[in-house]
C-alpha positions in Angstrom: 124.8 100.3 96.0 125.3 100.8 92.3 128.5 99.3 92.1 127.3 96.1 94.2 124.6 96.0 91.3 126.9 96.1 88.6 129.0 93.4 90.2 126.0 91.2 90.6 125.1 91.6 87.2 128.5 91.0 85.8 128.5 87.9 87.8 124.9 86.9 86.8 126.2 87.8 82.4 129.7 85.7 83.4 127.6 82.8 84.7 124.5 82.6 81.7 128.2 83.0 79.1 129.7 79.6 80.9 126.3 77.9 80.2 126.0 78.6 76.9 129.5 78.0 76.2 128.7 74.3 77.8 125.1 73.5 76.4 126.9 74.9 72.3 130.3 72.0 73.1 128.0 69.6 73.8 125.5 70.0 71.3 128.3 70.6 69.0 130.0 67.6 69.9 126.1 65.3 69.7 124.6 66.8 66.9 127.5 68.7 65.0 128.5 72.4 63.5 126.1 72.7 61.5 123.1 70.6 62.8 123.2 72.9 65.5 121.5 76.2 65.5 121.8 79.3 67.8 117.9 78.6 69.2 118.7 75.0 70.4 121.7 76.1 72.0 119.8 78.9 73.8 117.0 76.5 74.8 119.7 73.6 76.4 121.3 76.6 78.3 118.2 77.8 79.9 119.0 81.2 78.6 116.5 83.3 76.5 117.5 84.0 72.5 117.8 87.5 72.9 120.5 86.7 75.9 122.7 84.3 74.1 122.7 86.8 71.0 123.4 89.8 73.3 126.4 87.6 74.0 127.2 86.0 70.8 125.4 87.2 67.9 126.9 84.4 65.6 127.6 80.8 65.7 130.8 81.7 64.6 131.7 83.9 67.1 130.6 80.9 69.7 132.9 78.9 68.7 135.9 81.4 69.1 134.8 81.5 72.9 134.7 78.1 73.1 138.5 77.7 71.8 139.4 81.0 73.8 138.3 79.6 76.8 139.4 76.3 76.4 143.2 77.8 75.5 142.8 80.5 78.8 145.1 80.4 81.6 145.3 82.4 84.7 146.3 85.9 84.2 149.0 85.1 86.8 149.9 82.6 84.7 153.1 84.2 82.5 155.8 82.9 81.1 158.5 82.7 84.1 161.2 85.1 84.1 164.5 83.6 82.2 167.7 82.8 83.8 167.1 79.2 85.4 166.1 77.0 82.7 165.7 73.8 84.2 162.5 75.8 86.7 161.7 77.8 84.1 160.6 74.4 81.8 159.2 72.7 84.5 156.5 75.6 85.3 155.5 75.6 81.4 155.5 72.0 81.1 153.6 70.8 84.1 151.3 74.1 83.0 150.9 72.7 79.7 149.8 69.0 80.8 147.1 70.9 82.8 146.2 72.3 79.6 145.9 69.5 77.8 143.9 67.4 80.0 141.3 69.5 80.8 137.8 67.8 79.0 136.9 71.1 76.8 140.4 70.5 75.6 140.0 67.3 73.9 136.3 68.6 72.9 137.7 71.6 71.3 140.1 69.1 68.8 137.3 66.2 68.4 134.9 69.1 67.0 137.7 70.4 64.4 138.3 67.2 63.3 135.1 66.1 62.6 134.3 69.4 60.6 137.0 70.3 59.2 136.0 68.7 55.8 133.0 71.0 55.6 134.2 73.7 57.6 137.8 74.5 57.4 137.5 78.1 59.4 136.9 76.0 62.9 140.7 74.7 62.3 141.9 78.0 61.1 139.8 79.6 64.5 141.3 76.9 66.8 145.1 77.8 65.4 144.8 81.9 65.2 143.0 81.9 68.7 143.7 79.4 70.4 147.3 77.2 69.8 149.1 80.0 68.2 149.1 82.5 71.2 149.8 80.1 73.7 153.0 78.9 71.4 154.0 82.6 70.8 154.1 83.0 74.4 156.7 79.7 74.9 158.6 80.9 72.4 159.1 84.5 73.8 160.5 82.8 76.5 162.6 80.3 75.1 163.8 83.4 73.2 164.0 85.2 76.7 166.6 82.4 77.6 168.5 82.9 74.8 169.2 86.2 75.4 170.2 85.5 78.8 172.5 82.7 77.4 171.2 80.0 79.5 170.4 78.4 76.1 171.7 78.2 72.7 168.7 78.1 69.8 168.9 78.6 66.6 165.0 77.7 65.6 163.3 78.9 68.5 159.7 77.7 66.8 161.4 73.9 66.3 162.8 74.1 69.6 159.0 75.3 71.1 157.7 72.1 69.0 159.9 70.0 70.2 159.6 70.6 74.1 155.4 71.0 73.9 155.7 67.9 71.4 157.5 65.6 73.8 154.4 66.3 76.4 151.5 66.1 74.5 152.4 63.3 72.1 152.3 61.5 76.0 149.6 63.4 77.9 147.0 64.3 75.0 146.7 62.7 71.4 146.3 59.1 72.9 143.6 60.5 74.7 141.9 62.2 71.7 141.9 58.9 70.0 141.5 56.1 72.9 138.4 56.0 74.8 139.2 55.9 78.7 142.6 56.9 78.1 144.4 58.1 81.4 147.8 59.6 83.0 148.4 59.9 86.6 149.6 62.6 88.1 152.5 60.8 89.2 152.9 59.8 85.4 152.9 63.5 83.9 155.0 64.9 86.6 157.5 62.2 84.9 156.5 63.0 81.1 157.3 66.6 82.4 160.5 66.0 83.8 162.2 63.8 81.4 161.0 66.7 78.4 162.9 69.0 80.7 166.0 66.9 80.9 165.8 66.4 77.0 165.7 70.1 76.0 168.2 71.0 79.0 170.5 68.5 77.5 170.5 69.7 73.7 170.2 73.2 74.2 171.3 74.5 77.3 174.5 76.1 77.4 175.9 75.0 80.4 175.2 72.3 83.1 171.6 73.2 84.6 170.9 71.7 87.7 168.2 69.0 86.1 165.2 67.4 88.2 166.2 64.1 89.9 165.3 60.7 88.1 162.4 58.8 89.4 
């Protein structure tokens, strides 16, 4: 019984934590950083004060879930194991794209923009929490592949730029910037494939067997 309790109210914490994390975005987004206090946020979540501080006892520290959940991936989710390059690219890229067009993606970036005049630490949270560890974790396995000689990299950060570049400059920054912006499915699987092709056919070190051309 006790454990069937603690699992309801881990369940019952898990959901009140989405809802504030949703009602704080939004308001963030509407009203801004700073227009938007801790009590507001409570009262749009339907959660009482003492509940959302329990769970976040600063604004601050709101804002680092909101970038750590909008930078989360499954747990099963890790890097794939090195020694086919050509799969091993695909899974990150197509895993990326998802990423990037998820909604609280593109609400995450439109809030750091528009404060980052007045308040610099929602970039610095966004990079440390949020874009670094997911580009530390493509980099350990481009550097995976390297060691398995499947590629040859000198810069492994430039080389990490360059294949995560290729798919969001496609997939996400028009998006941020152009109301109603949209890719198909059809349309990232390509984005995805042709970044794989590129970075297969400058670093790899022999010929991988690359996806077929639409």
């Amino acid at each position: 019984m006790s454990g069937s309790v603690t699992t309801y109210h881990q369940r019952v914490a898990q959901e009140k934590r989405a809802l504030i994390v949703r009602a704080a975005t939004a308001l963030f987004l509407e009203l801004g950083y700073d227009r938007t206090s801790l009590a507001r946020i409570a009262e749009c979540s339907g959660v009482s004060r003492a509940t959302l501080f329990k769970q976040f006892p600063s604004k601050a520290a709101l804002f680092d879930a909101i970038v750590t959940e909008s930078w989360s991936t499954a747990d099963e989710e890790a890097p794939p194991t090195a020694g086919n390059l050509v799969d091993g690219l695909g899974i990150i890229g197509r895993r990326y794209a998802e990423l990037l067009g998820r909604a609280q993606m593109t609400d995450l970036f439109r809030i750091v923009i528009a404060e980052l005049p007045r308040f610099p630490e929602l970039a610095h949270a966004q990079f440390s929490h949020g874009k670094m560890p997911y580009f530390e974790s493509v980099r350990g396995y481009l550097l995976a592949e390297h060691e398995a000689g499947t590629v040859r990299v000198e810069d492994v950060e430039l080389a990490a730029t360059q294949f995560l570049g290729m798919i969001s400059n496609y997939v996400f920054w028009p998006a941020l910037l152009v109301p109603g912006w949209e890719v198909s499915a059809e349309r990232v699987t390509q984005v995805v494939d042709e970044a794989v092709r590129t970075f297969a056919a400058r670093y790899a070190t022999q010929d991988p067997r690359l996806p077929p051309r639409p």
